[in-house]
PyMOL Python script that loads the backbone (N, CA, C, O; Angstrom):
from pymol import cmd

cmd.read_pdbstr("""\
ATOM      1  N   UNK A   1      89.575 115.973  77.005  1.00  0.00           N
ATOM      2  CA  UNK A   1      90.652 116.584  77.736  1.00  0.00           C
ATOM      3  C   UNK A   1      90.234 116.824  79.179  1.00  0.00           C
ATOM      4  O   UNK A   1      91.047 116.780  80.102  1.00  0.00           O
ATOM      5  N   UNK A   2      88.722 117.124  79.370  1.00  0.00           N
ATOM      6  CA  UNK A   2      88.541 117.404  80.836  1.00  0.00           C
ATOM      7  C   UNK A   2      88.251 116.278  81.466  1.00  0.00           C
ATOM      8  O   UNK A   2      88.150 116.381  82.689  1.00  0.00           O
ATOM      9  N   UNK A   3      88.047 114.984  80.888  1.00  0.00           N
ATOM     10  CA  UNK A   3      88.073 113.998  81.447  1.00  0.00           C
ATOM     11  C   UNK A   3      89.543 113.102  81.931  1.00  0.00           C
ATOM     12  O   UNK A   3      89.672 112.145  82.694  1.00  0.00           O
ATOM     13  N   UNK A   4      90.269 113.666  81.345  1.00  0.00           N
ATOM     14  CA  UNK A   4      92.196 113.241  81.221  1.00  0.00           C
ATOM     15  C   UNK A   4      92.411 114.010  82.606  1.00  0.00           C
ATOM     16  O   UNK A   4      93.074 113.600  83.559  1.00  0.00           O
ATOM     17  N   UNK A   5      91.928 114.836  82.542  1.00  0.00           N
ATOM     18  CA  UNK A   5      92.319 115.476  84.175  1.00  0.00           C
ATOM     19  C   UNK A   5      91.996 115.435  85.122  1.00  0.00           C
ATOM     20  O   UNK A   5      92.483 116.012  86.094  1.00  0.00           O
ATOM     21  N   UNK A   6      91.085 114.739  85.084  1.00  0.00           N
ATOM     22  CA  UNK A   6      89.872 114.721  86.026  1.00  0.00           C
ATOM     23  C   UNK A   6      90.504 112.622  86.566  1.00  0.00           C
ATOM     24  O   UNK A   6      90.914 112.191  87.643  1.00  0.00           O
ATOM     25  N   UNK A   7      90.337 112.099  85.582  1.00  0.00           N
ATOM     26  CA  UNK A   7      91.045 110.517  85.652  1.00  0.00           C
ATOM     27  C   UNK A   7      91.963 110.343  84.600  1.00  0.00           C
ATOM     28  O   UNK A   7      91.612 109.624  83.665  1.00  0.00           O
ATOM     29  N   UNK A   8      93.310 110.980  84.575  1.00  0.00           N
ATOM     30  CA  UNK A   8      94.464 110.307  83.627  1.00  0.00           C
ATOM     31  C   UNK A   8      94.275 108.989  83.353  1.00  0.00           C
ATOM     32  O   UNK A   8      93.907 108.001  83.988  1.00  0.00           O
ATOM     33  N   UNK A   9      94.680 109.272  82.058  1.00  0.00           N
ATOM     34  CA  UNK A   9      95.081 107.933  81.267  1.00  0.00           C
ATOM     35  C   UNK A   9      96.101 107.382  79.922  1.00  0.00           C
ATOM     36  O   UNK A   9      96.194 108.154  78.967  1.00  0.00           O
ATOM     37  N   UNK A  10      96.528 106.625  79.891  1.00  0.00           N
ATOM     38  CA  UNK A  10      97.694 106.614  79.216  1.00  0.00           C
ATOM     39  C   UNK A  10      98.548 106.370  79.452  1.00  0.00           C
ATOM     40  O   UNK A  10      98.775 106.175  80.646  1.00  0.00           O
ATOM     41  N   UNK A  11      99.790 106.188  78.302  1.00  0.00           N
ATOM     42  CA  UNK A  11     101.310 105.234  78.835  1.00  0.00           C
ATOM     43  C   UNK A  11     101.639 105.640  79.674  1.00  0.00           C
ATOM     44  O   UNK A  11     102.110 104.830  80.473  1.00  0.00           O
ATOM     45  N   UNK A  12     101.636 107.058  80.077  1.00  0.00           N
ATOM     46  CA  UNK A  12     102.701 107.794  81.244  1.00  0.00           C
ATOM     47  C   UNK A  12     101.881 107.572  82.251  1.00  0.00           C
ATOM     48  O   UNK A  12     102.298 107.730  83.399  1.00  0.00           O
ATOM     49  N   UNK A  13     100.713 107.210  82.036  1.00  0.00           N
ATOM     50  CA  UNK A  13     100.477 106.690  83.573  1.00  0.00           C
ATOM     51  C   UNK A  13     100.470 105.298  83.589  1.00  0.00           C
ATOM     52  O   UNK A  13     100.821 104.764  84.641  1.00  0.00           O
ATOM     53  N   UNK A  14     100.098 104.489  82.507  1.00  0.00           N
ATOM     54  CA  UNK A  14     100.649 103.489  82.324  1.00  0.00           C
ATOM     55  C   UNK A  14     102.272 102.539  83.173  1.00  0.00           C
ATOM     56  O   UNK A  14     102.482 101.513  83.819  1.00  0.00           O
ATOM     57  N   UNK A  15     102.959 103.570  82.683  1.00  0.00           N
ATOM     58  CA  UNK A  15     103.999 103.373  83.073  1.00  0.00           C
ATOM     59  C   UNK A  15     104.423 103.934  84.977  1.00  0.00           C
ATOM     60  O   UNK A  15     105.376 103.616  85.689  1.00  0.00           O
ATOM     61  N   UNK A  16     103.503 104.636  85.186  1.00  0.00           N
ATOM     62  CA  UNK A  16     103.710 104.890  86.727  1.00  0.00           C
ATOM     63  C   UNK A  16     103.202 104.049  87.690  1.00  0.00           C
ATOM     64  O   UNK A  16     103.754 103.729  88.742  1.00  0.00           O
ATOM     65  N   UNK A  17     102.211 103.732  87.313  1.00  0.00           N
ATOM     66  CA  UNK A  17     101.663 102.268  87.771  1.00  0.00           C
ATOM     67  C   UNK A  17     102.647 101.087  87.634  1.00  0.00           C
ATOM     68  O   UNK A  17     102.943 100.498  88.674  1.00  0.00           O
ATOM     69  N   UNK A  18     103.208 100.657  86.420  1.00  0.00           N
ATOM     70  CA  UNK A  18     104.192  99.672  86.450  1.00  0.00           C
ATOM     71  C   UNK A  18     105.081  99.832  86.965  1.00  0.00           C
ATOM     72  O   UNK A  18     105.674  98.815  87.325  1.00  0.00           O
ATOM     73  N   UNK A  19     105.641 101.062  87.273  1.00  0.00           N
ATOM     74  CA  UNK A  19     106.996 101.595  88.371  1.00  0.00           C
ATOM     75  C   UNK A  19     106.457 101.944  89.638  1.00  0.00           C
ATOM     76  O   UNK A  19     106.875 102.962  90.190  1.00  0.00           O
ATOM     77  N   UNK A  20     105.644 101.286  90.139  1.00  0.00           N
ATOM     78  CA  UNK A  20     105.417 101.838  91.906  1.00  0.00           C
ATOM     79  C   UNK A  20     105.618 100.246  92.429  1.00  0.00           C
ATOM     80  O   UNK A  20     105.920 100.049  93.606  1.00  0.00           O
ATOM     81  N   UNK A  21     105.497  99.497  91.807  1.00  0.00           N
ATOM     82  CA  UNK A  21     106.219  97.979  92.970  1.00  0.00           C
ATOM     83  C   UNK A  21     107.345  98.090  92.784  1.00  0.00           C
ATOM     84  O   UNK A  21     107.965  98.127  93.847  1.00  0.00           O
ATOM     85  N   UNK A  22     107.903  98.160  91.992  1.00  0.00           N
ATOM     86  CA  UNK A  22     109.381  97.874  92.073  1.00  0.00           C
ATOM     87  C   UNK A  22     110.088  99.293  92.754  1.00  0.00           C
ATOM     88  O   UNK A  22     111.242  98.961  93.026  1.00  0.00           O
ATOM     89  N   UNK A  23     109.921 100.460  93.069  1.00  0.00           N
ATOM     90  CA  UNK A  23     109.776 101.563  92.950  1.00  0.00           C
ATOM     91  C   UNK A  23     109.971 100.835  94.791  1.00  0.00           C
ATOM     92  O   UNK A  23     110.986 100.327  95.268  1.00  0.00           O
ATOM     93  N   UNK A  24     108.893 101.000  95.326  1.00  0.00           N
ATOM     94  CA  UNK A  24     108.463 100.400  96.589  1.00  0.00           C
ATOM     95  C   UNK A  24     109.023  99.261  97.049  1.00  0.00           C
ATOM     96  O   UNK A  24     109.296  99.041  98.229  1.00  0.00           O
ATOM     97  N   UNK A  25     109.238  98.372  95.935  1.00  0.00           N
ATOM     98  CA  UNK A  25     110.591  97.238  96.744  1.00  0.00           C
ATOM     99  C   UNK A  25     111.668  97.865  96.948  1.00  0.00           C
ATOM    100  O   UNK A  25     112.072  97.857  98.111  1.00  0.00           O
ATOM    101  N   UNK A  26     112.330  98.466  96.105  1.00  0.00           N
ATOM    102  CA  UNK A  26     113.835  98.894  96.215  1.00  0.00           C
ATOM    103  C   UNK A  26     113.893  99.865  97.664  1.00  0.00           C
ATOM    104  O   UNK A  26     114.769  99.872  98.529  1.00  0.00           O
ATOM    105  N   UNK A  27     112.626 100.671  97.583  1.00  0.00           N
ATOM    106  CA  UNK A  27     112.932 101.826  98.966  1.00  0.00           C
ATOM    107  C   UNK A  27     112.460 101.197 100.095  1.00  0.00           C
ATOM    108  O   UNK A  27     112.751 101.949 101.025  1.00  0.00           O
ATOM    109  N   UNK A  28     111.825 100.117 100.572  1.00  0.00           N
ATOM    110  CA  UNK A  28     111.632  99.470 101.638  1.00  0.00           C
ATOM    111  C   UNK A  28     112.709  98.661 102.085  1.00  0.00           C
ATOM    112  O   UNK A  28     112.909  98.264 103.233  1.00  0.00           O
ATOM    113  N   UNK A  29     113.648  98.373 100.659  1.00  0.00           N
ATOM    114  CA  UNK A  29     115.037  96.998 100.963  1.00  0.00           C
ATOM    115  C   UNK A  29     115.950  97.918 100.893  1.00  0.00           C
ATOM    116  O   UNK A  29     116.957  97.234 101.075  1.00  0.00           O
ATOM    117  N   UNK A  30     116.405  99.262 100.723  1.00  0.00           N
ATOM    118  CA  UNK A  30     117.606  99.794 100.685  1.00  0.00           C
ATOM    119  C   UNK A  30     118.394 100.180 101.775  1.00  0.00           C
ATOM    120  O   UNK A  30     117.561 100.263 102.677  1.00  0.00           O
ATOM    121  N   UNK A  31     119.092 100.365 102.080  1.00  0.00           N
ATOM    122  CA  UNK A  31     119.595 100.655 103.412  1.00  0.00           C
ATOM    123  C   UNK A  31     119.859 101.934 103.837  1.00  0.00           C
ATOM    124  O   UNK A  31     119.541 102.836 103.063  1.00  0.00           O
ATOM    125  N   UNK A  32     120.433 102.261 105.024  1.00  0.00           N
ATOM    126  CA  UNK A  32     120.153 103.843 105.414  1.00  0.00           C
ATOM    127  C   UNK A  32     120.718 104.987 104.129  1.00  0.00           C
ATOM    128  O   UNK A  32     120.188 106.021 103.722  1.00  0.00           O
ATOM    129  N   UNK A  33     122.025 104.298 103.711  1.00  0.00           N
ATOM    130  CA  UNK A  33     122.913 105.162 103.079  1.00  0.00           C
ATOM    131  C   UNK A  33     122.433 105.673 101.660  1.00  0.00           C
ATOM    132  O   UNK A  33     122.720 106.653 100.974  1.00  0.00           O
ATOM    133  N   UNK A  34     121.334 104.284 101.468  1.00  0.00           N
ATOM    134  CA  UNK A  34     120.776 104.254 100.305  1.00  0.00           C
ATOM    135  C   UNK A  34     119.308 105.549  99.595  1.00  0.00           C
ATOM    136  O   UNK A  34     118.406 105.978 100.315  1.00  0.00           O
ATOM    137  N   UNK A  35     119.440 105.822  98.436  1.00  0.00           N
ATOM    138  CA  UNK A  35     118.903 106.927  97.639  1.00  0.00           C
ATOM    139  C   UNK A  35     117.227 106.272  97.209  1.00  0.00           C
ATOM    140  O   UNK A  35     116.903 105.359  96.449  1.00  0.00           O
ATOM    141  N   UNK A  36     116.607 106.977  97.864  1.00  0.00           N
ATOM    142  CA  UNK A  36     115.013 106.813  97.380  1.00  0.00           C
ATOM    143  C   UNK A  36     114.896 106.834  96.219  1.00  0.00           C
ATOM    144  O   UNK A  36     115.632 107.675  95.703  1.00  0.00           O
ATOM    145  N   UNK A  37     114.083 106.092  95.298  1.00  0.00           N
ATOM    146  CA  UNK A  37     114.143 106.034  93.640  1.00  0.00           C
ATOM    147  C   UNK A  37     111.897 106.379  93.682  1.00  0.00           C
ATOM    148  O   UNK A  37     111.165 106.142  94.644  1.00  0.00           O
ATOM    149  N   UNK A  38     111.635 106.731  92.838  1.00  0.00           N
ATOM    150  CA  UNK A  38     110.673 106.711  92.638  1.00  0.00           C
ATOM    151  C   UNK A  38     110.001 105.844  91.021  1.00  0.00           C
ATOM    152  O   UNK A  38     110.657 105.299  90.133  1.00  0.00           O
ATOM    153  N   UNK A  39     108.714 105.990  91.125  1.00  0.00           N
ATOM    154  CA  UNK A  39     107.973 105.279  89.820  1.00  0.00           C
ATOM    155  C   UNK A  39     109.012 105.378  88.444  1.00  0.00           C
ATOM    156  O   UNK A  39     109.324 104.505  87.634  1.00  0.00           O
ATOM    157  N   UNK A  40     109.398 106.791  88.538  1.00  0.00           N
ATOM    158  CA  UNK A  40     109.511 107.056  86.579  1.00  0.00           C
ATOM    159  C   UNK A  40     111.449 106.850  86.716  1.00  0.00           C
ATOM    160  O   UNK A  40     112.112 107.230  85.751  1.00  0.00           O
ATOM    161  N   UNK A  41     111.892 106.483  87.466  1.00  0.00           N
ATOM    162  CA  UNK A  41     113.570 106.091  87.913  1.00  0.00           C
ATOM    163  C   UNK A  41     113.533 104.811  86.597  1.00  0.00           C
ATOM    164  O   UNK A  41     114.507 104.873  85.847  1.00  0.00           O
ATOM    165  N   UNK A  42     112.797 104.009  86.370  1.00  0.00           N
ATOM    166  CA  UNK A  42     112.508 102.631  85.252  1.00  0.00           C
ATOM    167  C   UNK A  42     112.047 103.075  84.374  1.00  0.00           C
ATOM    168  O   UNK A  42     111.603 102.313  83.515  1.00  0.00           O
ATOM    169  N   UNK A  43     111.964 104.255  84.229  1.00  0.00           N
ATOM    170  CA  UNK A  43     112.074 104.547  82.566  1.00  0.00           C
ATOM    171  C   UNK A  43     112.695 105.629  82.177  1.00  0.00           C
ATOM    172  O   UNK A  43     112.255 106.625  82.752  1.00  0.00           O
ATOM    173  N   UNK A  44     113.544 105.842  81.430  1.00  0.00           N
ATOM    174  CA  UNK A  44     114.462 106.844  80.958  1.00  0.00           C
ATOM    175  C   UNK A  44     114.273 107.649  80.079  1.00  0.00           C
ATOM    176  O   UNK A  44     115.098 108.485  79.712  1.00  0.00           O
ATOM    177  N   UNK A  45     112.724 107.432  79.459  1.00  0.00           N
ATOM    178  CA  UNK A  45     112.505 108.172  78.010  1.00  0.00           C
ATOM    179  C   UNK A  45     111.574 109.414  79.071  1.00  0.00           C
ATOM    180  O   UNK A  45     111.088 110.331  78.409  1.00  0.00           O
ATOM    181  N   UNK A  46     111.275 109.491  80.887  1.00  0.00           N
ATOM    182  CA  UNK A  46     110.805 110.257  81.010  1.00  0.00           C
ATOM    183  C   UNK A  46     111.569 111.632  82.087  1.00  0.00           C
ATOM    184  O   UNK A  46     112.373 111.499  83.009  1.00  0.00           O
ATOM    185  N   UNK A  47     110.999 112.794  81.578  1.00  0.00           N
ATOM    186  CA  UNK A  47     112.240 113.584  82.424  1.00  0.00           C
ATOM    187  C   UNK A  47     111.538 113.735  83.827  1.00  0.00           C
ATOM    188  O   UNK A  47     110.322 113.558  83.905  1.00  0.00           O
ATOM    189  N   UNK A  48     112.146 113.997  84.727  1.00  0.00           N
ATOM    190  CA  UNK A  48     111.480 114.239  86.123  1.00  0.00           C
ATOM    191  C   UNK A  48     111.347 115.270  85.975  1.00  0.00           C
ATOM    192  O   UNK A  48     112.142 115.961  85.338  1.00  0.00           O
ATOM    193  N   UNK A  49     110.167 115.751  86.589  1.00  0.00           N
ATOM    194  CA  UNK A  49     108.831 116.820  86.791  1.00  0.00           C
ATOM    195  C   UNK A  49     110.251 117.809  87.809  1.00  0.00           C
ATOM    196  O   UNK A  49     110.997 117.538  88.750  1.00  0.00           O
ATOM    197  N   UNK A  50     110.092 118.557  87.255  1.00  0.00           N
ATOM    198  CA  UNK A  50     110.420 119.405  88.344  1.00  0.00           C
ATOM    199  C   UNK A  50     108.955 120.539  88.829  1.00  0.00           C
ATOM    200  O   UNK A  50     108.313 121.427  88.270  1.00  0.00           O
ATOM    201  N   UNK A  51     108.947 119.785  90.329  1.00  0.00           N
ATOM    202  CA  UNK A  51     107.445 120.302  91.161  1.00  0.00           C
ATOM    203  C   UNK A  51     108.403 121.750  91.440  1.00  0.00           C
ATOM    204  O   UNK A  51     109.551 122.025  91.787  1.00  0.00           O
ATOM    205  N   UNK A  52     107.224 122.414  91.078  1.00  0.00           N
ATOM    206  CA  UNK A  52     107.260 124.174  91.942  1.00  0.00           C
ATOM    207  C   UNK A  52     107.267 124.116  93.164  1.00  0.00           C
ATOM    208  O   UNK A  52     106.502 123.398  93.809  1.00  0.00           O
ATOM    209  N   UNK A  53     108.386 125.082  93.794  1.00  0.00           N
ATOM    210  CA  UNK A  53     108.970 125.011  94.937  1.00  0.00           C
ATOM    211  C   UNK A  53     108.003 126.258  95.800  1.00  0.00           C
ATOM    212  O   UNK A  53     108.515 127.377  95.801  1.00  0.00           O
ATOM    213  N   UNK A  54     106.701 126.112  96.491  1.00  0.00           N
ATOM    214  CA  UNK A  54     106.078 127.024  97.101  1.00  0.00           C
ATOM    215  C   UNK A  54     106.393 126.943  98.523  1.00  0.00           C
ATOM    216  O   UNK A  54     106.803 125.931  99.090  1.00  0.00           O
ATOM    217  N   UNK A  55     106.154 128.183  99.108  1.00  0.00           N
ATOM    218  CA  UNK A  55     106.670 128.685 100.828  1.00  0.00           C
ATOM    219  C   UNK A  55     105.487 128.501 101.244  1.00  0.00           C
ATOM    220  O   UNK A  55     104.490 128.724 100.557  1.00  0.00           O
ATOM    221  N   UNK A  56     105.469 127.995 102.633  1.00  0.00           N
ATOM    222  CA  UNK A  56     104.347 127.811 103.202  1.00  0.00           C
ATOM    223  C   UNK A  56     103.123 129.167 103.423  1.00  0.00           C
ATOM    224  O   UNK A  56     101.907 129.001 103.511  1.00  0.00           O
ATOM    225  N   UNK A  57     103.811 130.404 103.474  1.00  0.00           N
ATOM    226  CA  UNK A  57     103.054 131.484 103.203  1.00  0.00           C
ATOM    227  C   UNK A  57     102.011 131.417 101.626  1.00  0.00           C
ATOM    228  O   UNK A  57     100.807 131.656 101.534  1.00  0.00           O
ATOM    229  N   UNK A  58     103.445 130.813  99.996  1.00  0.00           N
ATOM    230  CA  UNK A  58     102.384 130.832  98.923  1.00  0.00           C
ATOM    231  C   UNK A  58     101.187 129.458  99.231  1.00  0.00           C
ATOM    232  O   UNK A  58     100.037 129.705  98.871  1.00  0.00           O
ATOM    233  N   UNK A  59     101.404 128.288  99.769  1.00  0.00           N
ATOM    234  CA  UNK A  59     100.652 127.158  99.479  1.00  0.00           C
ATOM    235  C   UNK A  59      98.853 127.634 100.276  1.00  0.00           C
ATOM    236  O   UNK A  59      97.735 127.199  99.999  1.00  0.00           O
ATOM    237  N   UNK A  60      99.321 128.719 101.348  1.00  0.00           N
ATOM    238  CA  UNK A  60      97.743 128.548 101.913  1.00  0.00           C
ATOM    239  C   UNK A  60      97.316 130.415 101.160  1.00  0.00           C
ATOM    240  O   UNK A  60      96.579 131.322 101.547  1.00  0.00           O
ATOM    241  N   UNK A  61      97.922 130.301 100.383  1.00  0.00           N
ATOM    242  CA  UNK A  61      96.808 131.960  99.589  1.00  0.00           C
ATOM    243  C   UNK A  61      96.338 130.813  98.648  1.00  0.00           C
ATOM    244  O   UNK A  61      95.203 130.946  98.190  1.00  0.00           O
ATOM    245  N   UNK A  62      97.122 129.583  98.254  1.00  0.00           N
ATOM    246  CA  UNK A  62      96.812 129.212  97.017  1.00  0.00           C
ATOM    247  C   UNK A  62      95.105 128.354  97.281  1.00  0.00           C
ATOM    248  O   UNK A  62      94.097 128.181  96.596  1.00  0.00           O
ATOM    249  N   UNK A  63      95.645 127.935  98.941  1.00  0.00           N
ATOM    250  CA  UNK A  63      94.144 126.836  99.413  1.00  0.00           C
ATOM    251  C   UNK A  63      93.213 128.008  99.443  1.00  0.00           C
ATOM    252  O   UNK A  63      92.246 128.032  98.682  1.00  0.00           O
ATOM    253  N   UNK A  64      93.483 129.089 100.375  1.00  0.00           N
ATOM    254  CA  UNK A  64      92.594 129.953 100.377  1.00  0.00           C
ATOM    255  C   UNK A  64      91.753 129.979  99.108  1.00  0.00           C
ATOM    256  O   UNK A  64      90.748 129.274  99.012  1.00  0.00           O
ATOM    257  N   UNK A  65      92.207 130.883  98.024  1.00  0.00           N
ATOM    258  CA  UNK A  65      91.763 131.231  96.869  1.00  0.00           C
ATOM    259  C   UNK A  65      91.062 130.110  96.059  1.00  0.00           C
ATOM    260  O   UNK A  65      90.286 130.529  95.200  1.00  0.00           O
ATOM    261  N   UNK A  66      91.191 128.732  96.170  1.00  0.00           N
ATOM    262  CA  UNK A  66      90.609 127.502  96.056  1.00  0.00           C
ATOM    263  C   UNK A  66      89.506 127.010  96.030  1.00  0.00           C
ATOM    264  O   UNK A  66      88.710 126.404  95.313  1.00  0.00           O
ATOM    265  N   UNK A  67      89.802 127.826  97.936  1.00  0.00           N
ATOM    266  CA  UNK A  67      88.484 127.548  98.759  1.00  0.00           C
ATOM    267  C   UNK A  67      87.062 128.733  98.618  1.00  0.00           C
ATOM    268  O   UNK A  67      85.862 128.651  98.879  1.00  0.00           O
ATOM    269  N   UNK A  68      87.734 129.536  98.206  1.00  0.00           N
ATOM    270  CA  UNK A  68      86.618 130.908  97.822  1.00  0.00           C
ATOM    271  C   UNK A  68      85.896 130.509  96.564  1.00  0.00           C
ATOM    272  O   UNK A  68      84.673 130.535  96.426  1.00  0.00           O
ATOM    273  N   UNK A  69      87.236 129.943  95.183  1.00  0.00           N
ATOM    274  CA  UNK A  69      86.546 130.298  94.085  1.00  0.00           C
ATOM    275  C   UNK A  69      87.264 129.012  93.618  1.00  0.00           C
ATOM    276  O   UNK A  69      88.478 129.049  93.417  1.00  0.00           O
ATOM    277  N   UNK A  70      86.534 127.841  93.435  1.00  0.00           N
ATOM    278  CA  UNK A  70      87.477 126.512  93.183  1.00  0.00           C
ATOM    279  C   UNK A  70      87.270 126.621  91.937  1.00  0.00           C
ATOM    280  O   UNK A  70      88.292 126.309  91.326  1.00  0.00           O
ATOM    281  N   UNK A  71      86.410 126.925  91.246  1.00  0.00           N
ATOM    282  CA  UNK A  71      86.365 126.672  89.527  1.00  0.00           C
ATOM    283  C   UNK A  71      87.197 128.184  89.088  1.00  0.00           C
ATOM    284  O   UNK A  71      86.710 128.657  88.061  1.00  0.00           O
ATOM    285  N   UNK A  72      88.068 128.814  89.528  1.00  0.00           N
ATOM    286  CA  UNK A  72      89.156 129.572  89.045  1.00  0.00           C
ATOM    287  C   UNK A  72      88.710 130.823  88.841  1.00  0.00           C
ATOM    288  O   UNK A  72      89.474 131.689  88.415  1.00  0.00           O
TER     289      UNK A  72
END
""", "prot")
cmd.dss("prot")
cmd.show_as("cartoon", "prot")
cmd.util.cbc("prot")
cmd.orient("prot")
């Protein structure tokens, strides 16, 4: 497990790798009006991550505290 985190591995990354060319064709050829798609847009069995929404005030207590004590 601490090696999975350290270098993922597996279908779901599997599959993010196979969705970054095509991923990267479509948003380099789309046009202005057109909607950025990312890696996991080509597969449907995965839900999009919803990333935590931090304020630039939380992101640098978070580097700070990182930077003091990186192993937690």
């Amino acid at each position: 497990m601490a090696y999975a985190t350290l270098e993922p591995f597996g279908s779901m990354v599997d599959d993010l790798r196979a969705g970054l060319a095509p991923a990267m064709t479509h948003n380099v050829n789309r046009g202005e009006e057109g909607r950025a798609i990312g890696p996991f847009d080509f597969y449907p069995w995965h839900e999009p991550a919803a990333a935590p929404v931090e304020t630039p005030e939380e992101l640098a207590a978070r580097i700070r505290r990182e930077l003091i004590d990186p192993h937690g």
